[in-house]
DRENBA-306187 format. One record per residue (C-alpha): x, z, y. Coordinates in Angstrom, 3 decimals. Each point is the difference from the previous one (the first is absolute). Example, Ala and Ser with C-alpha at 12.3 -4.5 7.8 and 13.67 -1.06 7.14 Angstrom:
<recs>
[[12.300,7.800,-4.500]],
[[1.370,-0.660,3.440]],
</recs>
This chain:
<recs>
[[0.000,0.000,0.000]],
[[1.721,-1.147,3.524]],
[[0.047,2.569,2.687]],
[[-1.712,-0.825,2.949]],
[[0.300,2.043,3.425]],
[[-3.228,0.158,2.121]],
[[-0.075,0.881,3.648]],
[[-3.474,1.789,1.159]],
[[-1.045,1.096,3.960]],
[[-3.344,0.703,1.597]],
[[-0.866,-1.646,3.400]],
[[-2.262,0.562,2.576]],
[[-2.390,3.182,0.560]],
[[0.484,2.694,-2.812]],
[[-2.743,0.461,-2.473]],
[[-0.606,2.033,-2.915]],
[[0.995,-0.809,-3.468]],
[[3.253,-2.018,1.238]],
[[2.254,2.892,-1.859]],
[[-2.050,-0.776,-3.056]],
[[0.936,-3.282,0.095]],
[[3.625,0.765,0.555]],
[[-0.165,2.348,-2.646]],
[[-1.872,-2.151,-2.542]],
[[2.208,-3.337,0.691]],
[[3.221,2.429,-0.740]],
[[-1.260,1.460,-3.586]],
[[-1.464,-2.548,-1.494]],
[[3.636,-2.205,0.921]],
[[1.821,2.349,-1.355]],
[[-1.842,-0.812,-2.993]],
[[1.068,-3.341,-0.291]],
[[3.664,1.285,1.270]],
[[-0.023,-1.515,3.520]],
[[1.568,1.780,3.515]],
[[-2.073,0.627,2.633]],
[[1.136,0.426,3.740]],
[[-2.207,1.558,2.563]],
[[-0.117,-2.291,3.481]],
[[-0.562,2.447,2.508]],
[[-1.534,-0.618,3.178]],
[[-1.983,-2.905,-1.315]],
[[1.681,-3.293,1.331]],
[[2.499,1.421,2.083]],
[[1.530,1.381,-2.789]],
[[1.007,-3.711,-0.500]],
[[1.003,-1.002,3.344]],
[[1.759,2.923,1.146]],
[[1.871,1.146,-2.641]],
[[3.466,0.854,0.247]],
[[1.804,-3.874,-0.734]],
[[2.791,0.297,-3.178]],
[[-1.625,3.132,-1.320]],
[[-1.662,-0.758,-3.458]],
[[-2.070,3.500,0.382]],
[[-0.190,1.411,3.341]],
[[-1.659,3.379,0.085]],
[[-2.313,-0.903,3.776]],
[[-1.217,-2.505,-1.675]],
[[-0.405,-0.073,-3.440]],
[[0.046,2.841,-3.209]],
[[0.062,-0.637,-4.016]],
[[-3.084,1.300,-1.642]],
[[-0.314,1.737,-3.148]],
[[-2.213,1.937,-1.899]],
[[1.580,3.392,1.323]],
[[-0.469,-0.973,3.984]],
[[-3.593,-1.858,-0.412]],
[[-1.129,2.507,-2.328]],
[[-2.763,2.165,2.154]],
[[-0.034,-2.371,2.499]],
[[-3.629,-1.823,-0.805]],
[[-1.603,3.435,0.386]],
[[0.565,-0.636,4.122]],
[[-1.398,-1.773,2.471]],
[[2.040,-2.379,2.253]],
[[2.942,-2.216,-1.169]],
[[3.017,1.939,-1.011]],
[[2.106,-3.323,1.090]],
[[-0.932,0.198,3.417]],
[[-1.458,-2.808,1.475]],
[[0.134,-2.277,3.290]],
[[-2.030,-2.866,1.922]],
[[3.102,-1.940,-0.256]],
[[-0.554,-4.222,-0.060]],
[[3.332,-1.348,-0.654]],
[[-1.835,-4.021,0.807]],
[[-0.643,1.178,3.597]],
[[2.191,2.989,0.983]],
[[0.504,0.549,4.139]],
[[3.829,-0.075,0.755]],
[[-0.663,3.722,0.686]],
[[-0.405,0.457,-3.593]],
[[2.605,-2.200,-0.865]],
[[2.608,2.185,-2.755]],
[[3.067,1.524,2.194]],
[[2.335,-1.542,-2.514]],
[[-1.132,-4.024,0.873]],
[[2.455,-1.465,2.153]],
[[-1.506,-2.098,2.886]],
[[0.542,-3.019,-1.174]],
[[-1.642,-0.036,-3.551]],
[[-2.776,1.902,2.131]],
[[-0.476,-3.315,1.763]],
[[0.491,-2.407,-2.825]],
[[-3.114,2.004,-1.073]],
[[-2.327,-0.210,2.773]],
[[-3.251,-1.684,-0.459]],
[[-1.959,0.665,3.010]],
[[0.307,1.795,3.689]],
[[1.443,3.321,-1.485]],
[[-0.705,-0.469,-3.377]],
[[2.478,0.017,-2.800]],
[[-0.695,-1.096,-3.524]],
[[2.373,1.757,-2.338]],
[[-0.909,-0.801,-3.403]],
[[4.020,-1.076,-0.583]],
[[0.490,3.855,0.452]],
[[-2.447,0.585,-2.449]],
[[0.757,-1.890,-2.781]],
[[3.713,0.921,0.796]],
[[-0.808,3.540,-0.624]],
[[-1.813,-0.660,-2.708]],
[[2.783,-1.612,-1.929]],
[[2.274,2.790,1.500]],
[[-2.120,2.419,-2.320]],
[[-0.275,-2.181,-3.095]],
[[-3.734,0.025,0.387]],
[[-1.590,-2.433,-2.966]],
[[-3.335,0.886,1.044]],
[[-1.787,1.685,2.870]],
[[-3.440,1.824,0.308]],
[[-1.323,0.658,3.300]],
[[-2.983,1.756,0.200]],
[[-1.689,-0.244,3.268]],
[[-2.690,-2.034,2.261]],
[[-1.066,-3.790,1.770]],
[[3.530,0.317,1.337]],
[[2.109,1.589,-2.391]],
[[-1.164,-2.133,-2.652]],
[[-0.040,-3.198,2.132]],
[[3.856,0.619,0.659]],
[[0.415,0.405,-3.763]],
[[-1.628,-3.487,-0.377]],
[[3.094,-1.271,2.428]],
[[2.846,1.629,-1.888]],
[[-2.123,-1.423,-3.269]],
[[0.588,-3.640,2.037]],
[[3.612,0.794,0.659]],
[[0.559,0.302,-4.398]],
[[-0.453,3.841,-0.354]],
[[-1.870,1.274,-3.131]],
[[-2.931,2.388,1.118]],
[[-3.434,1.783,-1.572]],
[[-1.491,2.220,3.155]],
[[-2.510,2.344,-0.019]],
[[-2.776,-0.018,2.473]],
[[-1.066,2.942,2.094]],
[[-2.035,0.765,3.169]],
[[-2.765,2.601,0.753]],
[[-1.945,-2.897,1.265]],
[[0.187,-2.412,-2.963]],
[[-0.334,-2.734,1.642]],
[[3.342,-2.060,-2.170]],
[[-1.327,-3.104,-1.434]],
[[0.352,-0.997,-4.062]],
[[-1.280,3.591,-0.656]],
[[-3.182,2.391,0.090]],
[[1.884,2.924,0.190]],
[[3.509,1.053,1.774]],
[[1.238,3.566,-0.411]],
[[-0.969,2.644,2.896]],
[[-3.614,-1.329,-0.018]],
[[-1.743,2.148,-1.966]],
[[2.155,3.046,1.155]],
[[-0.756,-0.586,4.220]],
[[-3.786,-0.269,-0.962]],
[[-0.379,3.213,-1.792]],
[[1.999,1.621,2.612]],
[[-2.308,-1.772,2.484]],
[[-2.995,1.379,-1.977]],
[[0.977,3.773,-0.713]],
[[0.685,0.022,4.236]],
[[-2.980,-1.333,1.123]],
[[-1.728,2.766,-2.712]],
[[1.253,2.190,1.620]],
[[-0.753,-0.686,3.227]],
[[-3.385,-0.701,-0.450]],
[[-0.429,4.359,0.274]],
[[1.153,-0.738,3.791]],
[[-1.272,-2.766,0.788]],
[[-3.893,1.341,-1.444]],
[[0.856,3.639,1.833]],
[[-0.158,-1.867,3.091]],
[[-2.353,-2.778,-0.569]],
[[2.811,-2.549,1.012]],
[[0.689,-3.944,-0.666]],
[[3.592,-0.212,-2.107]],
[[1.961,-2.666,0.719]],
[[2.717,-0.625,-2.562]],
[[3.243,-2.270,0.581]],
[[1.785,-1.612,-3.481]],
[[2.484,-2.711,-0.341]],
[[-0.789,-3.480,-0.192]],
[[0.793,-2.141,3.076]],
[[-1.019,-3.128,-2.229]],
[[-1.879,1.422,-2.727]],
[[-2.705,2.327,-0.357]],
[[-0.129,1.000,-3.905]],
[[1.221,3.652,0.719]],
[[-2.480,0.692,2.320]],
[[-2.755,-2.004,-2.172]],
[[1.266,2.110,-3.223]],
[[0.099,3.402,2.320]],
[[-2.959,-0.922,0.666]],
[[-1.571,-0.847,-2.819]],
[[1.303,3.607,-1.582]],
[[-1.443,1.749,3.203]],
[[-2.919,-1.844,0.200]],
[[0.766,-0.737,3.723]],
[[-0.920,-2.481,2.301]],
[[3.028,-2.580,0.640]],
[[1.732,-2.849,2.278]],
[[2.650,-2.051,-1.150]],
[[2.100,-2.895,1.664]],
[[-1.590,-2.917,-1.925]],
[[-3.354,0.724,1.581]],
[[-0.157,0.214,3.835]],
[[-2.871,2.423,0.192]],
[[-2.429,1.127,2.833]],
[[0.528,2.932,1.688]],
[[-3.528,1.153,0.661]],
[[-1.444,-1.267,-2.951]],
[[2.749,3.021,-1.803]],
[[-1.127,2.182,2.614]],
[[-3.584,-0.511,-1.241]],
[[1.093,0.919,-3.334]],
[[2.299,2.634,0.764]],
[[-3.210,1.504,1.775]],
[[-2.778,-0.671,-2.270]],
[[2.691,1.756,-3.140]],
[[0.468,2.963,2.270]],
[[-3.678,0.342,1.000]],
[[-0.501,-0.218,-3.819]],
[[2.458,2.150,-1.837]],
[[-0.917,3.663,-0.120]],
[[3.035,1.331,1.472]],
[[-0.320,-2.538,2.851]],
[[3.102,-1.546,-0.497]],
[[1.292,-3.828,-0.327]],
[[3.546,-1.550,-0.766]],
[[1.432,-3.343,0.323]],
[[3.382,-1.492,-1.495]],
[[2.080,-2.463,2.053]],
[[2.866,-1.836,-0.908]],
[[2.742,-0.152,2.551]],
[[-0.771,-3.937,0.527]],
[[-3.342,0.125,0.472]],
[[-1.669,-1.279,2.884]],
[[-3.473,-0.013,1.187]],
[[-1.328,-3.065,2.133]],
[[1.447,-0.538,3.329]],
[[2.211,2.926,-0.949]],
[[3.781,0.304,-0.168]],
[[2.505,1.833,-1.446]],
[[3.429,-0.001,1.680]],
[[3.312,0.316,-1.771]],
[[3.086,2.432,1.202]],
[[2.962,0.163,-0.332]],
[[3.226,-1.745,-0.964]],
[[-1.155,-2.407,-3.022]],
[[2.172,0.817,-3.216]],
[[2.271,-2.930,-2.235]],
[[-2.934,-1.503,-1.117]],
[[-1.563,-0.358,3.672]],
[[-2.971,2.636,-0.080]],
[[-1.029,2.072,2.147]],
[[-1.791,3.057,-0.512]],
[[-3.982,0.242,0.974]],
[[-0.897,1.798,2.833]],
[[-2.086,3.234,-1.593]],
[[-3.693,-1.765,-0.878]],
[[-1.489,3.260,-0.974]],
[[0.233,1.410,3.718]],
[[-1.159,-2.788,1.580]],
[[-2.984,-0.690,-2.446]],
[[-0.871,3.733,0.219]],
[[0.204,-0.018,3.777]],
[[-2.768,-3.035,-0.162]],
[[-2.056,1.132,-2.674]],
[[-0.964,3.116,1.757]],
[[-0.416,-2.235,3.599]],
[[-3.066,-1.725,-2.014]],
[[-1.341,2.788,-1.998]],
[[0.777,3.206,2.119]],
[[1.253,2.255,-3.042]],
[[3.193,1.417,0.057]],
[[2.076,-1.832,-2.177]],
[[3.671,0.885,-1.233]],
[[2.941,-1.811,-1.352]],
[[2.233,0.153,-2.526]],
[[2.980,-1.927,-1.134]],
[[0.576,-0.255,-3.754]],
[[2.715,-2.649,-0.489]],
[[3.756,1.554,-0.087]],
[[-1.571,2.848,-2.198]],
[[-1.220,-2.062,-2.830]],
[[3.341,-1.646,-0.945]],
[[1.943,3.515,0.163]],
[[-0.191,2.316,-3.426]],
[[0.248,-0.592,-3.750]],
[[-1.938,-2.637,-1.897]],
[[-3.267,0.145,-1.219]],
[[-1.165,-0.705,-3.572]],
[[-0.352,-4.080,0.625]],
[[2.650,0.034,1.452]],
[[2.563,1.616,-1.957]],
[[-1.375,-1.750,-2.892]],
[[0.162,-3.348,1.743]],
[[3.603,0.443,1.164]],
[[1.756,0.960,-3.249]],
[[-2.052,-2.745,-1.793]],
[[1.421,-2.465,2.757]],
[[3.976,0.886,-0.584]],
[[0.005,0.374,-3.661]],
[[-1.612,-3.484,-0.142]],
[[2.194,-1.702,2.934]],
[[2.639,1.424,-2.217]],
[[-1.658,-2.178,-2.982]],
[[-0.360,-2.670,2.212]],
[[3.720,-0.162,1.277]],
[[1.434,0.292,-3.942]],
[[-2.415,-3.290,-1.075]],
[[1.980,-2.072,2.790]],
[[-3.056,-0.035,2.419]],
[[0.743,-0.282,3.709]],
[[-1.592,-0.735,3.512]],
[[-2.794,2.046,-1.523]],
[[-2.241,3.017,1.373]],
[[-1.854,2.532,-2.033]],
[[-3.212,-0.271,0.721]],
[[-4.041,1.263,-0.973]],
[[-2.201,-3.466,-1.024]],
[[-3.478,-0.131,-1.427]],
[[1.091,4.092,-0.306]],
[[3.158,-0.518,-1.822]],
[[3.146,1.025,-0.025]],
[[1.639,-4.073,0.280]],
[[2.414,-1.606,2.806]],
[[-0.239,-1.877,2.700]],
[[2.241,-2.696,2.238]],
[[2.113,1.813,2.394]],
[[-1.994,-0.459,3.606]],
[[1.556,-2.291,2.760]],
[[0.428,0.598,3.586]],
[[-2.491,-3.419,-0.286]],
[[-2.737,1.926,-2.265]],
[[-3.116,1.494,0.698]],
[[-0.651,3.725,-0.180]],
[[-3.558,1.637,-1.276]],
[[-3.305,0.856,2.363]],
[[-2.893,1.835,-1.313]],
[[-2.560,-2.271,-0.993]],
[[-2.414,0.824,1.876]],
[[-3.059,-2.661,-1.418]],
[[0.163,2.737,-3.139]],
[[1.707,3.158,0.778]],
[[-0.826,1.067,3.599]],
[[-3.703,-0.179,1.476]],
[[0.487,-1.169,3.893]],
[[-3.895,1.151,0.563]],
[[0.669,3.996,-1.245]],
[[3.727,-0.126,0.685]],
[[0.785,1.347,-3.144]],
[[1.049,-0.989,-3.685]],
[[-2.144,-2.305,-1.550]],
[[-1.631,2.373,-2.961]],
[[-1.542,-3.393,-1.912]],
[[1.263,-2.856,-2.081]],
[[2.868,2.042,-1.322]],
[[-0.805,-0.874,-3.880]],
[[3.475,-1.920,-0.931]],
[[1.831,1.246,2.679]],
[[3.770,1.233,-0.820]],
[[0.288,4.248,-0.009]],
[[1.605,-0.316,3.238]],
[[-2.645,-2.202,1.212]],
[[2.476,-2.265,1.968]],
[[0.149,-3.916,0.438]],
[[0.409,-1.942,-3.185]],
[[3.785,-1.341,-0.204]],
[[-0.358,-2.403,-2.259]],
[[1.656,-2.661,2.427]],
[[2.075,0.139,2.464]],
[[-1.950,-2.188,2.160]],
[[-2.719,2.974,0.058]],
[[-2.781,-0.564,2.935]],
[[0.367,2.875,1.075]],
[[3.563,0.251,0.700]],
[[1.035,-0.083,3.608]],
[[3.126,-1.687,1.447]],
[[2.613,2.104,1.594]],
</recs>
């Protein structure tokens, strides 16, 4: 059996169940007798790594069954991770080790540097025969470029708001809307003491399914970016659910990118490597209007950094570990340019995503009712468990473009 040594980093925001991953990929190689090195820092443990050094310790750490041991059992990513994008990185961000004039004979744009070479030249620096990065849209679409450039690679998919396309499921899903749920629950004893509107801010400047699946597990009223929605038709409802509920209470999910007609929602901000910007808060604003139209007092509350912090939950940890020991199975049968991926509800895999592809919207003909503002309840007989868009091509209607 040949050895092979595979490279793995997280990118982008942090979510649980990445340390399972981690954890998982490193057993089940060890099974087959294969080296695993930890990237950390996501990519700019590949572009600013120490040049000559085959392991430098900023950067980069062998993993083992001793070191990734307890690991899983945590929340965050025990590699560290970063919004680095090595195709578009501002001279700013430029490694301190690139002389000026490689820097230039990599410049692509009005201060912006594409330095894949310094990639891939790390990568062979390490002996890397495969890499698996486990991350979002733009950690995954980068993966597709070094996949372009000849490098071997099976990545894992994960974002709270599971929005990757060529799967139903990515890992931190089903952990951010259980979080969501158990806060709102507990809210709800506040919110009713005072007979007050609660206005609840999640992730998902393109997407709405964590706010549809919160939700849906709250039984909630909510607005999501694919559907512009009218502001005083949700104050009607908001209203008429407070004028009905016995505690005289009402509560309303928003996604960060959702916008009501005529509205808008400002960014701030410096945008990060991928160019965006955060949201401005939607939850105060919304809260601030809803109680203009329907004169009760109405709070605010933002959920988002909180759901992505703290240990995995069941789906989750379940999810992850299946995903690394079979990326693991995947990189030993010669597969590459490959994603692991949830189809039809099954554990399969996927093409890696291009800068070019289309990421996932809720589809909101079945799964969101734009007269209630709320999940859909009917037609859910063949659905997937997760309820999500069918994947079964790529060219999926309800994919957006970037």
């Amino acid at each position: 059996m040949a050895t092979k040594r595979i490279g793995i980093l997280t990118g982008g925001g942090d979510v649980p169940g990445l340390n399972g991953v981690i954890k998982g990929v490193t057993y089940r190689a060890d099974e087959f007798g294969y080296e695993v090195i930890g990237i950390r820092r996501g990519w700019e443990g590949l572009t600013h790594r120490k040049p000559g050094k085959a392991l430098d310790e900023t950067y980069s750490v062998p993993l083992d069954l001793d070191n990734t041991r307890t690991i899983a059992r945590t929340g965050g990513t025990w590699l560290h991770s970063s919004r680095t994008n090595p195709r578009k990185m501002k001279q700013k961000a430029l490694p301190p080790t690139m002389d000026a004039k490689r820097a230039a004979s990599m410049k692509v744009d009005e201060d912006k540097y594409d330095i894949t070479p310094l990639v891939m030249e790390s990568i062979e620096s390490l002996g890397l025969d495969y890499l698996v990065p486990i991350g979002g849209d733009d950690t995954l679409s980068y993966s597709r470029s070094l996949h372009d450039e000849g490098m071997d690679i099976i990545a894992v998919p994960k974002t709270m708001d599971n929005d990757v396309q060529g799967t139903e499921y990515c890992i931190g899903f089903s952990t951010a809307v259980t979080r969501a749920k158990d806060a709102i629950n507990r809210q709800r004893t506040t919110i009713g003491s005072h007979e007050r509107i609660g206005v609840f801010r999640i992730f998902g400047r393109d997407a709405g399914f964590t706010a549809l699946y919160t939700a849906f597990a709250t039984a909630s009223r909510c607005v999501i970016p694919e559907y512009e929605y009218d502001m005083q038709h949700l104050a009607d409802l908001l209203a008429e659910d407070h004028a009905t509920n016995r505690s005289h209470y009402a509560i309303v999910i928003t996604s960060e990118g959702a916008v009501w007609k005529g509205g808008d929602i400002g960014e701030v901000g410096e945008p990060d490597a991928f160019g965006h910007k955060h949201k401005a808060n939607v939850s105060e604003i919304l809260a601030s209007e809803i109680k203009a139209l329907t004169g009760i007092d109405t709070i605010h509350s933002d959920l988002t950094y909180d759901l992505r912090s703290g240990e995995p939950d069941v789906v989750d940890t379940f999810v992850s570990t299946t995903f690394a020991n079979i990326a693991v199975e995947l990189i030993d049968m010669g597969q590459r340019g490959r994603m692991l991926a949830i189809r039809d509800g099954r554990y399969a895999h996927s093409p890696l995503p291009s800068q070019d592809d289309t990421a996932m919207s809720v589809d909101t003909e079945r799964l969101y009712d734009t007269n209630r503002l709320r999940p859909r309840y009917s037609g859910l007989l063949g659905r997937p468990l997760m309820l999500g868009n069918s994947v079964d091509v790529l060219d999926n209607p309800y994919a957006r473009k970037r």
